[in-house]
N, C-alpha and C positions, 0 to 999 in steps of 0.2 A: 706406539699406537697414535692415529690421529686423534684431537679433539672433535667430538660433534658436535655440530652448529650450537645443541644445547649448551655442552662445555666452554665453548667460547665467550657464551652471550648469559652465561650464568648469574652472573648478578645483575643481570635487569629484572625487573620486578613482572611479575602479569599487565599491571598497570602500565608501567612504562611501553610494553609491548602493545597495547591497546593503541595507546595516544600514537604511538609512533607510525602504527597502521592507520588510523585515520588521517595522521599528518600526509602521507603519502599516498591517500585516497585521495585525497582533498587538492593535491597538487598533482594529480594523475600519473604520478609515477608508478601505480600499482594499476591502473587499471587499464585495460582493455576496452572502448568503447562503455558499455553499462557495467560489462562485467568485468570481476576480478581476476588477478591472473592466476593461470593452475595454481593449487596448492604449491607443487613439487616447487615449482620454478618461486612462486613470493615465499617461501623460507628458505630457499637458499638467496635470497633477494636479500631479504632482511636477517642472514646468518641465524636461526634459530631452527627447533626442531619442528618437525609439521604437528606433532602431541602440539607442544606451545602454542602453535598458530592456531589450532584448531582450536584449542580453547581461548584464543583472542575473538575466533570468528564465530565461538558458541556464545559469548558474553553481547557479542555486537549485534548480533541476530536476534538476541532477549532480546535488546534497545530496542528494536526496531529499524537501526540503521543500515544495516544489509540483508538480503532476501537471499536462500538458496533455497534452488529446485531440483531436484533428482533428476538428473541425467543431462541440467543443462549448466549447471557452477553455481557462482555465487553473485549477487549481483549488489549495486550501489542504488538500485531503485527497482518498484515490483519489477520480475521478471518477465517477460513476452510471453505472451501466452501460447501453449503448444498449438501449433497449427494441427486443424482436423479437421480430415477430408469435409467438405460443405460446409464449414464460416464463411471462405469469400462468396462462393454460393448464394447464402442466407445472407448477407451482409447488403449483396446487392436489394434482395428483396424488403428488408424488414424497413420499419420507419423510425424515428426516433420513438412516436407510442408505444411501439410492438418491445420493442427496448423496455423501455421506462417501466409497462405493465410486468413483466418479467423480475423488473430489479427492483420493485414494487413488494413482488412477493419473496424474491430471495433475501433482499439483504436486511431487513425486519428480524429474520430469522437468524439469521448473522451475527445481528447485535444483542439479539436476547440470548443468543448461545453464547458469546465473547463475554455476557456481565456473570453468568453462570462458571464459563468453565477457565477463564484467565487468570494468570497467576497474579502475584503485586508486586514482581518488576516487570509481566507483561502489561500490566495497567499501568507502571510509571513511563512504558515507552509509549505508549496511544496518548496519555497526555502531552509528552514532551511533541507530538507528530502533528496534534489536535495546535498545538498551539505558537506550530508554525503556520498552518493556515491561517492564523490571525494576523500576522505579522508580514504579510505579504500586500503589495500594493497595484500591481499587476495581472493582468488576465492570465499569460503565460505562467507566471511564478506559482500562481492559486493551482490552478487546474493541475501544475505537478503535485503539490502540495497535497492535495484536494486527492489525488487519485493516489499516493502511497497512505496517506489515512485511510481511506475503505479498505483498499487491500491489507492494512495491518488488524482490522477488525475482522476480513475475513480468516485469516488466518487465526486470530485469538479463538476462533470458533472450535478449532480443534476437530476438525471434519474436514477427512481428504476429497468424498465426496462436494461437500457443500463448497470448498476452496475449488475443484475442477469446474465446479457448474460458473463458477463464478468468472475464474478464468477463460471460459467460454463466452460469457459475456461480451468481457474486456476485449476478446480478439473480434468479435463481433463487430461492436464500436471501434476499432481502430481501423478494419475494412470499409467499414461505411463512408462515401460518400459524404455526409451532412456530420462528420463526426467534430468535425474542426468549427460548425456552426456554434457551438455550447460556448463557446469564450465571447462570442461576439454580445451576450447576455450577462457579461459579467463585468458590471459597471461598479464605480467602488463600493457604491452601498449595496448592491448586490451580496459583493464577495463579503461585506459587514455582516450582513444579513448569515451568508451560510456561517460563518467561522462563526458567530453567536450560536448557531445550532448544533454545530461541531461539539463546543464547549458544553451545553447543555447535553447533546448526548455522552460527549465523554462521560461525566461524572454521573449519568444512570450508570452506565455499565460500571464505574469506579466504585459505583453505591450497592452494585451486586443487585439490580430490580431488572432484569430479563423484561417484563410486561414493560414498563415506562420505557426502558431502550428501542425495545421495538417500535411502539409507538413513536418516540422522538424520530427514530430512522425513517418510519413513513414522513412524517410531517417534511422532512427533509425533503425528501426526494418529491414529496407533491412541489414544494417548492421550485425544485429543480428541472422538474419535468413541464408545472404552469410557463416558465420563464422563458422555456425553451421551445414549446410548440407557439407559446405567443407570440416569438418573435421570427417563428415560419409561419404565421397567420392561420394556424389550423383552429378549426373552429371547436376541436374537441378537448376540452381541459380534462385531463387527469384526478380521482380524485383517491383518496385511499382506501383500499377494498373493506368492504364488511366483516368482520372478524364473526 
């Protein structure tokens, strides 16, 4: 009888299987553009069983380090948002405001749900995420940085709804026009600025206060949204809704 992959690869540990997947993430031999490659094909890649693999890729997913989404794989950064019918639609129409007001009210929500319902290695991975946005010195590098941190808080929400609404966003702003304006407002003390906020919201939610998350999440985004209509001259500033 043949060996299987597991038989062969038997005395590698969990751990060994982990590092060895991210070594080969890291050096793109496992990936496919953002995503990963099928299950089937990356364990017989890497000789092990797809059981094994999948518990490499259940461990890395707690981290925060890779994202899967039902029906599209597994990916190395959030996943694209499912296109639905009338995003590019709306995308034409809306303005960075009409955005901002929206992500205003949703992701407040988000984070007072994520200090609530996250685990404590799903809050060991929003740290580790949080504070790579610190460590960034770049507009480009931030704004990646920047944008798998919120989508890891959406997700800690534990709401398929509230993660869809949000993903709808996301495909919003990548259709838009003016979407690639936001970095051009991201000078170094800027990006000091958010990754200090970053860090203070991480550890509401790390402290389990839902109220103070929320709030730190507005303050945020008034931030983000003052920074960015002022530097399209609109005369209307953002401010955060009346609770």
């Amino acid at each position: 009888m043949n060996d299987t992959p597991e038989q062969d690869r038997q005395t590698m540990e969990d751990g060994e299987i982990v590092e060895r997947l991210l070594k080969g993430i890291d050096a793109g031999d496992f990936v496919e553009g953002d995503r990963l490659l099928p299950e089937r094909r990356l364990a017989e890649t890497m000789e092990i069983s797809r059981a094994r693999l999948r518990r490499a890729l259940d461990h890395l997913k707690e981290e925060g380090r890779l994202f899967r989404h039902q029906g599209q794989g597994t990916f190395v950064a959030p996943p694209p948002a499912l296109e639905v019918a009338g995003h590019e639609t709306i995308s034409r129409q809306v303005t960075p405001q009409n955005v901002m007001e929206v992500r205003m009210e949703v992701e407040p929500a988000l984070a007072a749900l994520a200090a609530d319902r996250a685990t404590r290695s799903e809050l060991a991975s929003l740290d580790r995420l949080m504070r790579a946005t610190l460590s960034v010195n770049d507009p480009e590098a931030y704004e990646a940085a920047d944008a798998v941190f919120h989508y890891r808080i959406a997700e800690l929400a534990h709401n398929p709804l509230f993660l869809s609404i949000y993903q709808s966003i996301r495909a919003v702003r990548r259709h838009a026009r003016w979407a690639d304006e936001r970095r051009l407002t991201h000078s170094q003390s800027r990006m000091s600025q958010l990754g200090r906020q970053h860090e203070a919201l991480t550890q509401a939610v790390m402290d389990r206060d839902p109220r103070e998350a929320a709030r730190l999440m507005e303050e945020h985004l008034v931030t983000v949204s003052n920074a960015m209509l002022r530097e399209r001259g609109e005369r209307f500033v953002i401010s955060a809704p009346q609770r």
